[in-house]
N, C-alpha and C positions, 0 to 999 in steps of 0.2 A: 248665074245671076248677071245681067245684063249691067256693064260698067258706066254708073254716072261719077265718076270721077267730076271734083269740082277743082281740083287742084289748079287745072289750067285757066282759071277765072282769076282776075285781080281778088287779092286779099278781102277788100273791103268787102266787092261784089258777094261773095260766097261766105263769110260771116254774117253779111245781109238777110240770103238766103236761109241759111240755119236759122238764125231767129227769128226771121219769120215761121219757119217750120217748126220752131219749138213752142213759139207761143200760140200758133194754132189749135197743136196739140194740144195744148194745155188748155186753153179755152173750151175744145169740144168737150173734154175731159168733167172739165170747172163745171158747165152747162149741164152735161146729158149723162153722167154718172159720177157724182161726189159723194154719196155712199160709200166708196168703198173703203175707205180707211176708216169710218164710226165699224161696218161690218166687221170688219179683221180687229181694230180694240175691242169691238163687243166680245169676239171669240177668245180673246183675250181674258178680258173678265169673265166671262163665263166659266173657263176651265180652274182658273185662281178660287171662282165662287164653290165649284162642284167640288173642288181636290180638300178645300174647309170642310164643307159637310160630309164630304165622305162619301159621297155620292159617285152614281156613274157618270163617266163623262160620254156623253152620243155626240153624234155628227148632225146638232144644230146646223142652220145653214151661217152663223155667226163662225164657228169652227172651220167654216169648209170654207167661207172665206177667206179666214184665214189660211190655211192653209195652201190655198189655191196662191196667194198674193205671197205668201213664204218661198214656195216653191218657184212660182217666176223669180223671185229674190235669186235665190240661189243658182238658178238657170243662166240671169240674163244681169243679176247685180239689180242695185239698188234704181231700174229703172223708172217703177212704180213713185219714189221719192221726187226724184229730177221731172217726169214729164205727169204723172198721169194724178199724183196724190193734190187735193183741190185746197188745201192749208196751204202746200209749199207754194201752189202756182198764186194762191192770194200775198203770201208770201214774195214773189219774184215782182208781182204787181205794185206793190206797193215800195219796195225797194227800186225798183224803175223808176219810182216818182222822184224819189229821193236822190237818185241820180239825173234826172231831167234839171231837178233845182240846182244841181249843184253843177252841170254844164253850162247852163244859164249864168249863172253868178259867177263864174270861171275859178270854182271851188274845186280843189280835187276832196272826194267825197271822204270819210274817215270809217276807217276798221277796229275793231277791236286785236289790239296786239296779240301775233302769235301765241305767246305765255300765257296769258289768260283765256284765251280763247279756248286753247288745248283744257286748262282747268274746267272750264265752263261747260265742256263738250260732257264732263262725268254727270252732270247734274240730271241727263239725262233716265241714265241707271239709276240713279237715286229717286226719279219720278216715278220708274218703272216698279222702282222696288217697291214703294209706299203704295202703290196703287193695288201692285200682286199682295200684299199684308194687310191691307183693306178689304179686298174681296175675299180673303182667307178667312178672317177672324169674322167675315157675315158684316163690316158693319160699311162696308163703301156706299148703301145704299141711301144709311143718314147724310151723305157727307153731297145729295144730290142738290141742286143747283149753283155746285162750286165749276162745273166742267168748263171750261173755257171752248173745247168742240163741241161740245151738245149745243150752246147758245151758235156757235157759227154755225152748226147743222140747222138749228133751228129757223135762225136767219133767212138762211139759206134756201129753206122751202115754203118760207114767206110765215111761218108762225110767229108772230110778235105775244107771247104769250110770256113773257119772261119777266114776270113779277118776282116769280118765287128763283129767282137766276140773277140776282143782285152778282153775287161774289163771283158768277162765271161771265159775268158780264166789263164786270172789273178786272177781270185777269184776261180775256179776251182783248180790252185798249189797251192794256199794258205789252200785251204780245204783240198786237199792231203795231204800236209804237218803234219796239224793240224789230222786227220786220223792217220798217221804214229804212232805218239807220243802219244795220248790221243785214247784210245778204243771208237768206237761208237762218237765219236767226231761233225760228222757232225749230225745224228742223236739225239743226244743230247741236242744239242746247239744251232742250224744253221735250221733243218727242219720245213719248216712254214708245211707239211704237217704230220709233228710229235706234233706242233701243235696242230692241229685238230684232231688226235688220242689223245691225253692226255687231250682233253676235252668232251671225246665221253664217256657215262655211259657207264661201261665193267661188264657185266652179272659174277659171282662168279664162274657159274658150270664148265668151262673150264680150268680156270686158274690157276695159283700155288698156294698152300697153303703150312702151316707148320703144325706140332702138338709141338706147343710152350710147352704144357706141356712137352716133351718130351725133351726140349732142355738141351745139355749142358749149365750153369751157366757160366756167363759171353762171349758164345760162338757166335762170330758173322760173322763165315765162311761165310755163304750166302750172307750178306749180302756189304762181301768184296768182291767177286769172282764175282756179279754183276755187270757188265757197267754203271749201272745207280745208282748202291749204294741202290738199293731200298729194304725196309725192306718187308719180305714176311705177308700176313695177317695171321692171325690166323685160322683153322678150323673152320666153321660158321661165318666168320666174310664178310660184306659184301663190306668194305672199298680195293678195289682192285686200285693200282696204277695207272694210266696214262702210268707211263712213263717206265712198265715192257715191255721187247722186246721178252717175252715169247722164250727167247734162253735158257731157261732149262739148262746153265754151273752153277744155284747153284745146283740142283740136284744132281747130283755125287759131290760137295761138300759137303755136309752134312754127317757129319761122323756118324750120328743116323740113316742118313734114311729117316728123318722125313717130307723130300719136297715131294707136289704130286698134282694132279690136284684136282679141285675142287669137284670131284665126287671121292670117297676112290678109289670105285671098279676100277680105273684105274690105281691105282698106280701099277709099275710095268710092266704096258703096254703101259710105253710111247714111247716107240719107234713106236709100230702101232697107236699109237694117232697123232703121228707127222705125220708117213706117209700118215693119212686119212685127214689130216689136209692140208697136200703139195700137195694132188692127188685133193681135192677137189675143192680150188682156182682155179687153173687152170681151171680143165674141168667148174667153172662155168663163168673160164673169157670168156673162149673161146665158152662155149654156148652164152655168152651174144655178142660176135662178130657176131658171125653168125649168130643169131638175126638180130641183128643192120643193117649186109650183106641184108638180105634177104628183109628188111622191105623197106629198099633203092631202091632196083628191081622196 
């Protein structure tokens, strides 16, 4: 793999870089495939709905969605969160504003304190839970036009059909809102299928690591600059978070250097690790489409 090392670029320059590169990605993402997180919760519900009645559960292409988006999970970490999922990157959008305003006004912007925040993060499994016991017992189907994503899916492909979508419409500006103010907010706190990523075992080799011996004394840049506050593992350590969104902003914070993926030889070349990382989902959502197409014929 051909070394773009940015290291040798002033600080500013190469966190320039990254950002732009992340919210590219996110954009093309946002644009040309926002499907795929309704796809994998639908496969979600689906198997919660089947496992109630008792039924078989088959390889819907909602299932294999899932699955597919599981399995990069566990692969590559929670990259799908950080760059390609079209809530977080609306998400990240709208917190950007919030930070623009709060540049301007020469506000430092306000967080929800650690302690609560760590509290807040459970509420997620409890969404998840109530969701999986609704598709169980058959009746998550009354409970439609509460979805706060369906109204943003909707949105989203220009349906303004949302008469019967009052109460996901309402909980939809209440999630914006709470976006705005708190980074990764919905993500965080709210995603029953972030959820299910932060209980998925995440392989070592992909994901961020530190060299703590390296560190500054008493230094805990990373682990501020963080959305999710999470502390990085050690070199060789195999205790990898849940709740990393593999957005790579502690990177270019580390004033040593010392963030990098779980194999050394890539440090340096995270920029083509991202890009093979954002080239690859795709083309294996969309092989798995046209799969799914064909097998339908």
């Amino acid at each position: 793999m051909k070394n773009l090392d940015l290291t040798r670029l002033p600080a500013k320059k190469r966190k320039q870089i990254v950002s732009y590169l992340r919210a590219g990605i996110q954009l093309l993402y946002f644009l040309f495939l926002p499907s795929v997180f309704t796809a994998a919760f639908n496969g979600v519900k689906y198997i919660f709905t089947q496992l109630g009645h008792g039924e078989k559960i088959e390889m819907t292409a909602f299932v294999a969605a899932l699955l597919l988006v599981c399995a990069f999970t566990i692969v590559f970490g929670r990259f799908f969160c950080g760059f390609a999922c079209a809530f977080g990157s609306l998400g990240d959008a709208m917190h950007a504003i919030y930070g623009i305003i709060c540049k301007k006004r020469k506000k430092k912007p306000k967080r929800i304190k650690p302690e609560l925040a760590k509290k807040l993060s459970l509420l997620k499994y409890g969404i998840l839970l109530l969701i999986a016991i609704c598709c169980f017992a058959g009746v998550y189907q009354k409970a439609r036009g509460t979805s706060p994503w369906d109204v943003f899916s909707m949105l989203h492909a220009g349906n303004f059909r949302l008469a019967s979508y009052l109460p996901g419409i309402l909980l939809l500006i209440l999630i914006l809102i709470g976006m705005f103010f708190e980074e990764r907010f919905f993500c965080r706190f709210l995603c029953p299928m972030g959820a299910v990523f932060s209980l998925l075992p995440i392989l070592p080799l992909f994901t961020l690591h530190r060299k703590r011996e390296n560190c500054i004394r008493g230094c805990s840049a990373c682990t501020r600059q963080c959305p999710s506050a999470v502390e990085l593992p050690s070199d060789g350590s195999m205790d990898i978070s849940g709740d990393c969104f593999q957005c790579q902003k502690c990177i270019d914070t580390c004033p040593k250097g010392n963030i990098h993926c779980g194999i050394k030889e890539l440090h340096g070349n995270e920029i083509l690790f991202t890009l093979f990382r954002a080239v690859l989902l795709p083309v294996s959502y969309t092989h798995l489409r046209a799969h799914e197409t064909l097998a339908n014929l």
